[in-house]
N, C-alpha and C positions, 0 to 999 in steps of 0.2 A: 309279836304282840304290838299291836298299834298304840303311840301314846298322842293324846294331847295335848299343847301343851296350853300355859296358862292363858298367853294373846291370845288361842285361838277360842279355847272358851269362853274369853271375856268380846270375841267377837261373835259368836254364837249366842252370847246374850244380851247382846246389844241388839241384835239381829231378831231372835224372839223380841225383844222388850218395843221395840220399833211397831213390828207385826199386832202386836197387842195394840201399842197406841191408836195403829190405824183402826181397829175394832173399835176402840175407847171413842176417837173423836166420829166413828160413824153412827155410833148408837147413841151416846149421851150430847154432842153436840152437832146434830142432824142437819138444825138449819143452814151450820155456817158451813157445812163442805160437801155437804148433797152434789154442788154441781163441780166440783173435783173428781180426776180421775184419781183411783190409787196411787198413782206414781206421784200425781203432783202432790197429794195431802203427806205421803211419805216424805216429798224432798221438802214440804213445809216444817213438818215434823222434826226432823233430823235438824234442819238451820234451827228453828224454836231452841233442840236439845244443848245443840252450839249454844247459842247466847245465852240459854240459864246457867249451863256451866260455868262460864264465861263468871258468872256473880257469884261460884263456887257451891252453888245446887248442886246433889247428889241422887239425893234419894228419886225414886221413882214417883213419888207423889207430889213432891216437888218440881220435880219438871217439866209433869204434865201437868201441873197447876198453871206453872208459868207459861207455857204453850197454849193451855186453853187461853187463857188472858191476851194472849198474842193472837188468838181466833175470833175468841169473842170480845175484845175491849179494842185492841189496836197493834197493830204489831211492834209498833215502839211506846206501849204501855209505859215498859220500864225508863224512858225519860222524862217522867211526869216530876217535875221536884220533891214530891211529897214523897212518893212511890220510889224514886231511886234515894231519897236519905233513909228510908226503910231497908232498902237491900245494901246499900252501905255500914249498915247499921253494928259495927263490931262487936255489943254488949250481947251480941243473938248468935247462936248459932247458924251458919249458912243457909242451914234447911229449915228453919222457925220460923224465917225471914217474911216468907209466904205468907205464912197464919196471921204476922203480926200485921198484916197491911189491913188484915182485917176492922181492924182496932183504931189501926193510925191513921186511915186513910179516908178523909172526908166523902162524902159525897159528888162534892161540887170539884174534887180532885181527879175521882176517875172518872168525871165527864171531860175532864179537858185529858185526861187519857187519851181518851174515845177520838182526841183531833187532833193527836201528833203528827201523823203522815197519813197519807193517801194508804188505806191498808191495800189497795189491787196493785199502784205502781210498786208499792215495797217489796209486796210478793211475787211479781213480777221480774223484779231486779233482781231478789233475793234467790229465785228457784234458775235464774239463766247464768247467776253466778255459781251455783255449787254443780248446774249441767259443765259449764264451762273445766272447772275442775276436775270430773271426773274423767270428761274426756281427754282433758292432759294425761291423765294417771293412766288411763289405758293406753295413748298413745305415748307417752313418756319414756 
């Protein structure tokens, strides 16, 4: 009898849950990754997943919250002052974090969002460092 075990299902659905995103950001967010190939909006994806972790996001809705905001606003969104004392925020649960920017986060906030970094050199850097890595691992 073959068994499972638990890494490997909990990589088996990171693995769906990834696959889905890529469906997620090509249907609901068309404009911003039409000219991405799969591979690259995947290794976008997966860094996004890293850094919302990273603020102790969990849930599924929450991460691709924060990922979209990382496609559509800026990829260093989350160092806007207003925006990052929201996700620091300890009175909120990790994953609330999100909804509440809604509420907290001015206007004139998430346009200086919108001019943290160069969003193509970020992405650029960002998807040559996790190719970087994986080909350690394989060669490793």
């Amino acid at each position: 009898m073959m068994r499972i075990r638990k890494t490997q299902m909990a990589a088996l659905a990171e693995r769906s849950f990834l696959d889905e995103s890529v469906l997620h950001f090509r249907l609901v967010h068309e404009e911003f990754v039409e000219e991405l190939s799969d591979a690259e909006l995947r290794a976008r994806i997966e860094h996004g997943f890293a850094r919302a972790r990273a603020w102790g996001l969990t849930w599924e809705y929450s991460l691709t919250l924060f990922v979209a905001h990382m496609m559509t606003i800026n990829p260093r969104f989350d160092d806007q002052p207003a925006i990052r004392r929201v996700l620091e925020d300890t009175s909120l649960p990790a994953n609330e974090r999100m909804d509440a920017m809604f509420d907290r986060v001015t206007d004139e906030d998430w346009e200086s969002a919108a001019r943290m970094v160069d969003p193509e050199a970020y992405w650029r850097a960002a998807v040559r460092t996790a190719a970087g890595r994986d080909e350690e691992r394989e060669n490793g």
